[in-house]
N, C-alpha and C positions, 0 to 999 in steps of 0.2 A: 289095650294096645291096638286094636282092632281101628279106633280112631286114628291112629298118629299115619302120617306121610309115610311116605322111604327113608327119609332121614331124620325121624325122629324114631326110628323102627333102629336104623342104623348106628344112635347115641346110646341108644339103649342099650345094643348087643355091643358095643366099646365098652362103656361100665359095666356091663355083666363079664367082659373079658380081664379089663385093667382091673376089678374086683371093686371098683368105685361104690358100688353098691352091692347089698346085700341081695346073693340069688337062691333059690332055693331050686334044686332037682328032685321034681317029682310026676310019674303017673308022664311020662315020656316028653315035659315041659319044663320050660322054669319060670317059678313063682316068685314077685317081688314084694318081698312085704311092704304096704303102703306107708308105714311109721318112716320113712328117707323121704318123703314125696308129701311137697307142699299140691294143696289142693285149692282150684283145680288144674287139672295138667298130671306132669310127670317130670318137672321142675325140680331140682334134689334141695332139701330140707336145710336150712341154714342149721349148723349147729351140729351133723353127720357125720361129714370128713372127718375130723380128730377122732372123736373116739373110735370110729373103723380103724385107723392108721393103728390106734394102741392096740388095738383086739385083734386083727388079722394075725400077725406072728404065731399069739397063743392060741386061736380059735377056730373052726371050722364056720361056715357059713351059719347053718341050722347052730351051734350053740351062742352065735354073735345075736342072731335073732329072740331066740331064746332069753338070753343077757338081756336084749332089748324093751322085751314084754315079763318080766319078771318082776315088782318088788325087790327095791335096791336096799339094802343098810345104808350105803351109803349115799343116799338120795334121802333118808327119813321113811325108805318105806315107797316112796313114791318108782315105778315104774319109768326106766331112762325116756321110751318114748313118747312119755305123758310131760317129762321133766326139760327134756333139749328143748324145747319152745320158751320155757321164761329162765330155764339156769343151763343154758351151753356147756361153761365153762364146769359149772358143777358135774355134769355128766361125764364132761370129757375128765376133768380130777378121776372120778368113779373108774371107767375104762382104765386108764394110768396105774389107778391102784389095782384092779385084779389082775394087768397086765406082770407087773412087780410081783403078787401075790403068785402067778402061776409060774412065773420065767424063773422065782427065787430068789 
C-alpha cells in the first residue's frame, strides 16, 4: 500500500469499512489477504463480492479467510481462492451452502 496515492489509500479504507473486502486486525494493522486482489494492483477479484455477501452474516473476518484458503468438499477438494478464477459461480454455490448449513 505503501505505492498507492491518497485515493487509492482512501478505496481501500471505504472497503475495509463497507466490509467489501476481507480485513484482518493484527500486530496494531490490518492485513488484506491478497486471494480478493487481481494482480498487479489492488483491483478487487472478479468472482469475490458473492460469496462475501453469503458469508459475512454467518462469519467473522479471519474465519471468511480461513474459508477462503481451506480445501472445499464442495469445490472437489480444491481451495475457494484457487477455484473463483475458472468456477465463480461454483464458489459462490459453496459460500451459499455453508451459509444455509450455519444459519439452519
Amino acid at each position: 500500500m505503501e505505492e498507492m496515492d491518497r485515493q487509492g489509500v482512501r478505496t481501500v479504507a471505504r472497503w475495509i469499512v463497507e466490509r467489501t473486502v476481507v480485513s484482518l486486525q493484527w500486530q496494531g494493522g490490518y492485513w488484506l489477504p491478497m486471494f480478493q486482489f487481481r494482480r498487479p494492483g489492488l483491483a478487487l477479484r472478479v468472482g469475490i463480492a458473492e460469496p462475501l455477501e453469503e458469508l459475512r452474516p454467518v462469519l467473522d473476518d479471519w474465519s471468511i479467510a480461513s474459508w477462503f484458503s481451506a480445501p472445499n468438499g464442495w469445490l472437489d477438494g480444491v481451495m475457494p481462492c484457487e477455484a473463483v478464477a475458472a468456477a465463480p459461480r461454483k464458489v459462490h454455490e459453496a459460500a451459499r451452502a455453508l451459509r444455509f448449513v450455519l444459519r439452519g
